[in-house]
N, C-alpha and C positions, 0 to 999 in steps of 0.2 A: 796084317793091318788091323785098325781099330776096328771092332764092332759098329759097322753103322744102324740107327735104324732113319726107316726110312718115312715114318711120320713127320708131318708138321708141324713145329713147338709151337699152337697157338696162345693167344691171352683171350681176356676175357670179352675186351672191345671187339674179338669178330664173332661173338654171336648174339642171337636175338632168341627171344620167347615167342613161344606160339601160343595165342587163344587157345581158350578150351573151352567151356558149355559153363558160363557162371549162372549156377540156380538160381532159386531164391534165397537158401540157408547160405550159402558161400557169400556173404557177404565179409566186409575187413574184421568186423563187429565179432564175429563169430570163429576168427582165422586164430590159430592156437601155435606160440613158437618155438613151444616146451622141445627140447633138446638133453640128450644125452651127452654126459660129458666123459663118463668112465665107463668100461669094458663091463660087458655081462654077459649072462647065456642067455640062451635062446629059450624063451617061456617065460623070464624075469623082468625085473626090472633094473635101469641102471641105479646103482647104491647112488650116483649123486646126476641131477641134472642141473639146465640151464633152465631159465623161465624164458630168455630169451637168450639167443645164440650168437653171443658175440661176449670174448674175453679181450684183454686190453695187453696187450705187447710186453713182452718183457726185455723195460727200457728205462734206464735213467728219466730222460724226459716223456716218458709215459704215464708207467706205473706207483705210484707210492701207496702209501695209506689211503689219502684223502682220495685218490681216483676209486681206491678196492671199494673204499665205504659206498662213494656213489654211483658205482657201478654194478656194484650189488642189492643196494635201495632200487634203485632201479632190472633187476633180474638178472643180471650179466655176472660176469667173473673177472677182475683181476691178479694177474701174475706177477705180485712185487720185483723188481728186478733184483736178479744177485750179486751184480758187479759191484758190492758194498760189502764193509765189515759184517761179520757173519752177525753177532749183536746188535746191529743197528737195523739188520732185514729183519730179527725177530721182535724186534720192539715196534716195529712196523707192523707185524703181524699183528702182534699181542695188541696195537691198536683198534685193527678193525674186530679184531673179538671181545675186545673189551666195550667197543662200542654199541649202544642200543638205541636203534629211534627212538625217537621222542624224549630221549633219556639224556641230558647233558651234562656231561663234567663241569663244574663253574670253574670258568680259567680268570676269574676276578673277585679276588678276595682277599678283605682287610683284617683287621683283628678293632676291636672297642676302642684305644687306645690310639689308632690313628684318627687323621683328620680330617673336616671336609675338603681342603686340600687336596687331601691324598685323595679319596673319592672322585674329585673332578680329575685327577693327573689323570687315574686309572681309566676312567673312564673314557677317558680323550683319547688315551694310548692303544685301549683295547676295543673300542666300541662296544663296551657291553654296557647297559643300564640296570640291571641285576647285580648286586655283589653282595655273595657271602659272606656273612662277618661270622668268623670261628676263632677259637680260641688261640690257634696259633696263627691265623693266617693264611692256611692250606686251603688244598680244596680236597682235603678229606677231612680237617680236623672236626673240632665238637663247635657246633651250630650254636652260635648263640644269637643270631638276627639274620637280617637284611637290613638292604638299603638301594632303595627306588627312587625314579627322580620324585615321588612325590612326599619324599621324607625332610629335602629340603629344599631352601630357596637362594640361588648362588648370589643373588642380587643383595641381599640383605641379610644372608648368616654371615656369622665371622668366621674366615678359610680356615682358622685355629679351632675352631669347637670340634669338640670330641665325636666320631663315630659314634660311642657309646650313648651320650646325650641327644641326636636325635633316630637314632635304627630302629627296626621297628623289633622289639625282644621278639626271643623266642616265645616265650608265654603267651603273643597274641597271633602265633602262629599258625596256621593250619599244614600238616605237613602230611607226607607219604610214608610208609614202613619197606623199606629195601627189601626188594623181592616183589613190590607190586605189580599188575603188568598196566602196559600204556592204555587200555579202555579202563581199567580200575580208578589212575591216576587223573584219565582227562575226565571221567564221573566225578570224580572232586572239585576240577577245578571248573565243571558247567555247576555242577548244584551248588556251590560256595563263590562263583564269580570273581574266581581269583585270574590272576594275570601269569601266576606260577605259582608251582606245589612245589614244596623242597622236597626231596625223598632224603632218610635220613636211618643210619640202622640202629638196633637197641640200645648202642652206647651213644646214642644224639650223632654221633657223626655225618659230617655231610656225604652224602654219594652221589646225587644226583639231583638238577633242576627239569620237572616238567614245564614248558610253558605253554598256555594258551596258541600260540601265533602258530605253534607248530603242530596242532592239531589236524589241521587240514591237508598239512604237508606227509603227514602220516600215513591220510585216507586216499591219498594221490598214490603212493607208492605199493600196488595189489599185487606185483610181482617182485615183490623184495624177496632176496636169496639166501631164506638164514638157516639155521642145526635144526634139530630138536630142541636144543636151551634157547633157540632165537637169537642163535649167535649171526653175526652174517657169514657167509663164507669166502674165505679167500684161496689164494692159490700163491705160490715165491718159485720164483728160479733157481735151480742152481746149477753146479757145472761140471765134468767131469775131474774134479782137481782135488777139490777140497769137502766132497762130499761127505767124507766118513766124521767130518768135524762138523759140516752147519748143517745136513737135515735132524742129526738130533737136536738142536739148538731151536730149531723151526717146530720139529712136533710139541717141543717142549711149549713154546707161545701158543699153539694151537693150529697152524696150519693143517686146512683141509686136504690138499694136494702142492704136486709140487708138478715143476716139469724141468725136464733137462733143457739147457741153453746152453745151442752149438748153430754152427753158420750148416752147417753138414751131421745129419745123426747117422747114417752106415758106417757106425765103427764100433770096433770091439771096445772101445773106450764108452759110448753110450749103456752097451749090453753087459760091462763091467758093474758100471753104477746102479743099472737095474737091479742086479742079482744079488749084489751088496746089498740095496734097501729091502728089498724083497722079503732074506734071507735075516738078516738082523733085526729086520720091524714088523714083519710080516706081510702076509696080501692085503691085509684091512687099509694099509697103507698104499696112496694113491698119486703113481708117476705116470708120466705122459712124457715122451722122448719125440726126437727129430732135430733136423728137418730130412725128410727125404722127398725123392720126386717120382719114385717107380714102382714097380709090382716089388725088386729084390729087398727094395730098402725097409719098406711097409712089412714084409715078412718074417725079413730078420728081426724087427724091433719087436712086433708081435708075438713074436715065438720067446723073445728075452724077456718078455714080462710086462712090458707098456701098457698103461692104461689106456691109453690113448694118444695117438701116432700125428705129429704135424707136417704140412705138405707144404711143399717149395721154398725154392732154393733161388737167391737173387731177383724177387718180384718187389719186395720192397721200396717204400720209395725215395727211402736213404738208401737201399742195399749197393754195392757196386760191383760184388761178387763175378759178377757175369762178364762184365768191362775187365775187370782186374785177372781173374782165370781162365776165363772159358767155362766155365762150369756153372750149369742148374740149366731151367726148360722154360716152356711158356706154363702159366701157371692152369691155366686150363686143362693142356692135355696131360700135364703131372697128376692134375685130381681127377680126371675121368681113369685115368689108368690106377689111380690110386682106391679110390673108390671100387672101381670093382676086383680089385685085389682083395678090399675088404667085405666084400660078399663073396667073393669064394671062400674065405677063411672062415667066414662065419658058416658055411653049408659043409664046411669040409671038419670044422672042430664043434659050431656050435656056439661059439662065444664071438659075439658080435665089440670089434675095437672100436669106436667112433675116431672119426679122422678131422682133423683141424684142419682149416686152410688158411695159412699164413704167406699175406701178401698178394698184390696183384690188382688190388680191390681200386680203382679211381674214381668209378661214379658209385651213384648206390643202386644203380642195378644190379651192379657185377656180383653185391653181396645173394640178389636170388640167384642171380644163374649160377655162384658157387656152389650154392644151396640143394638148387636142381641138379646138378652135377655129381652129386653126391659128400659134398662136405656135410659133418654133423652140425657146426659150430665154424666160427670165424675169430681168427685172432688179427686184429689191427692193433697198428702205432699211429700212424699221422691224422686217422679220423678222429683218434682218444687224446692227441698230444695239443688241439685246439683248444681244447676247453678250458673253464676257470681252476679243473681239478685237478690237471697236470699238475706237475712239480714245477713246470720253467718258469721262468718272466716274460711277461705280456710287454713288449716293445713299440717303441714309435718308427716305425722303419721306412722312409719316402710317404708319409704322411695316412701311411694303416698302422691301424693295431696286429702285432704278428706275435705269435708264440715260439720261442726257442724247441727244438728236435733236432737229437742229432741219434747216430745208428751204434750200435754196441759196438759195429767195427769198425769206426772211428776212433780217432786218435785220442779223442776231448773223454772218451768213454772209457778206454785205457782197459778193456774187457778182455784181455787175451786168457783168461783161464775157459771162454767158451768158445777155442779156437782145438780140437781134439789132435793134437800135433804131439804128444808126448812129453812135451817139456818144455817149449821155447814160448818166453816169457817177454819177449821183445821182436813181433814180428817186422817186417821193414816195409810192409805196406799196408794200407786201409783197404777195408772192404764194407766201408760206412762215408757216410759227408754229415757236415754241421752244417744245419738251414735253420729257414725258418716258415712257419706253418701260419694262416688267416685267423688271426683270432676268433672263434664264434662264439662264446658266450659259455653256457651253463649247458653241460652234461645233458642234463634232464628233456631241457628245451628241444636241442637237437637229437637228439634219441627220441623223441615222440615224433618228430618228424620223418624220419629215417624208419623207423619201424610202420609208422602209416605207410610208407610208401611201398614196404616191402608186401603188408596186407592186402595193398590194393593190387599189387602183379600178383599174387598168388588168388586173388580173387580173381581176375580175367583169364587166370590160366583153371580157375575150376577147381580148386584144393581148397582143402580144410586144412593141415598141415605139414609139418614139414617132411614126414615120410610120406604123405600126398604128393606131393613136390615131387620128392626123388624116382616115385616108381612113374608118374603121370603126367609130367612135364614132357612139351619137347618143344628140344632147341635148336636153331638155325644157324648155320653157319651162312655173314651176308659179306658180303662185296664193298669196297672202301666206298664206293658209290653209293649204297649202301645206311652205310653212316653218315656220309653227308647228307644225304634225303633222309634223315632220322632227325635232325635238329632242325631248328630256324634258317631259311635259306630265302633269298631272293627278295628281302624283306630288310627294313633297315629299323632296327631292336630300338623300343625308347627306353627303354630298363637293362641293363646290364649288371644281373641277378649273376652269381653265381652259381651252378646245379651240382657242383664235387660234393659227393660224400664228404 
């Protein structure tokens, strides 16, 4: 007969935190969420961390560019997904490296030649009130003006007059030398009270708008996640299929790390593609495989070269995996069991893997007590598929705002190369659903919420940070009775607030 064991697959909903002795320095103020994201020894440090411990799904309706940039402005990490042409992931990439706060590509630009006309179309089209006038038009060519609303008057120019007749020349310009950095550039534009610096390189070419407005936006973002060059960093999916073709395509845009995307990583098909990149691109190069749920799965990946190993299997909350095979665990006792598999391997080799936990997460408690449990970092879809930076459309659905999410192993996602089956290219069932998720707004917003909250349970539990947590934390397993004496009861709510992550 089968192997049975004889634990309870719990989730994350039956347990609870326990107080611990909050001093006076343990306040949220002081709480630190620095995270390891890649494998290292023991005396070192990891070559890359997180500022704060949370990466974004790798997911059509997750991850793209625009989610990596603001998800790294803000300390975190994006995983572009890879169920896309292998050049369309890396121009995505080459995106977020090419991108620099405070630095903007001007995506509205005429040439002298056009008209105020054109001016007003572009401007209604694109909502930008800045446009670079260059010589061809581009937003790299050679700089020969601007033009502001305060250059004309729609009321009383004629829509035929030329760009060139009223822009403001280059000649009365003040501009920036490519290569400056963003306190050099906003020092210009405080001492000269301008509203935007062009940055521009030795051939006049345009490269960059600094604006004023976004100064502040700058000084807000202390835990932004960039290189050495101040690049930001990101991360891309890929899959056991067609690796030997897109992770050189990917290191070539610049990709920091990558990870394997599979519903299941315990296969020699995972441990294949490790040794592959390993082997042809060296260690320098940074993968992270999974999903597994055990002591076996965690070992094997770690001994094949993984940087870093992610845990669980159908807690998602598109996953159907569990419904549809029988197969994965409650996401809890996956990571406590996973976790300390990954302390023996570090006392037994010495090189400590950090462990992801993917999935399971509904409130945002769940994200500390993953935390205390031993996850390094947390990868979510449906908390990151809300926001304005997702990829989907923001919908009118019975009279809310809802954002489109659906699961790689749905049908809409058509993602069968991260299914490790050897060849079948047309599976006959899902192991994903297409919904839709509550609109909430901006990245930013909700992540400073979301991260207070996590401050303030690690401040009642008495930590400074996140390996404070893990060795000094304890947790409760409570009784469904429990949970319902944990929320509002007996009481008739006049606000009907939602609390979901």
């Amino acid at each position: 007969m089968a192997k049975y064991l004889e634990d309870i697959s719990r989730t994350f909903s039956e347990y609870l935190l326990i107080p611990g002795l909050t001093t006076h320095e343990c306040s949220p103020s002081n709480i630190l969420l620095k995270a390891p994201l890649v494998k290292f020894r023991k005396g070192e440090q990891a070559p890359i961390s997180l500022n704060v411990p949370f990466v974004s799904a790798i997911m059509q309706s997750v991850s793209d560019h625009n989610m990596a940039i603001a998800l790294a402005r803000n300390g975190g990490l994006s995983f572009i997904f890879g169920s896309q042409a292998i050049e369309s992931q890396a121009e995505m990439v080459r995106k977020v490296k090419t991108y620099k706060a405070g630095f903007v590509v001007s995506n509205a630009n005429l040439t002298p030649d056009h008209t105020l006309r054109n001016v007003i179309e572009l401007k209604e089209r694109s909502g930008h009130g800045t446009i670079g006038i260059t010589e061809d038009g581009t937003s790299q060519g050679k700089l020969l003006g601007i033009v502001t609303g305060r250059d004309y008057r729609v009321t009383r120019d004629d829509p035929d007059k030329k760009v060139k007749e009223f822009m403001t020349p280059f000649s009365k310009l003040i501009t920036g030398e490519f290569g400056i950095s963003i306190t050099e550039a906003n020092d210009i534009i405080w001492e000269h009270k301008l509203n935007c610096l062009p940055i521009i390189d030795k051939e006049q070419n345009l490269k960059y708008f600094v604006f004023r407005k976004d100064y502040e936006n700058h000084k807000e973002n202390p835990n932004e996640l960039s290189d050495d060059n101040m690049k930001l960093l990101v991360g891309a999916g890929i899959n056991t299929r067609d690796y030997k073709e897109r992770v050189p395509r990917l290191l070539e845009a610049g990709v920091d790390i990558m990870c394997i995307d599979s519903s299941d990583g315990f296969s020699e098909y995972q441990k294949d593609t490790l040794h592959y990149i390993k082997s042809a691109f060296g260690e320098h190069v940074k993968v992270g495989a999974g999903n597994v749920v055990d002591r076996d799965g965690f070992i094997y990946l770690a001994e094949a070269g993984a940087d870093f190993v992610k845990v669980g299997v159908g807690g998602g909350s598109i996953c159907i995996t569990r419904e549809q095979k029988g197969i994965g665990r409650g996401q809890a006792t996956a990571l406590i069991e996973v976790a300390a598999a990954r302390d023996e391997y570090f006392e037994k080799t010495g090189i400590y893997v950090p462990i992801c936990s993917d999935g399971g997460i509904v409130q945002d408690y769940h994200m500390v007590l993953a935390l205390a449990m031993g996850a390094d970092f947390l990868m979510m879809g449906r908390y990151f598929a809300r926001f304005d930076e997702s990829p989907t459309r923001k919908l009118m659905v019975n009279g809310n705002y809802m954002k489109e999410y659906w699961g790689e192993g749905s049908n809409r996602a058509r993602n069968w190369q991260r299914y490790d089956m050897g060849g079948s290219e047309n599976l006959k069932f899902e192991e994903g659903v297409d919904s839709f998720v509550p609109y909430a707004g901006k990245l930013k917003d909700n992540l400073n919420i979301t991260l207070g909250k996590i401050k303030s349970t690690m401040s009642s539990c008495g930590v400074m940070d996140l390996n404070d947590l893990k060795r000094n934390a304890k947790i409760t397993l409570v009784s469904s009775t429990s949970i319902i004496e944990g929320g509002a009861h007996d009481v008739v709510v006049k606000d009907n607030r939602s609390t979901n992550g």
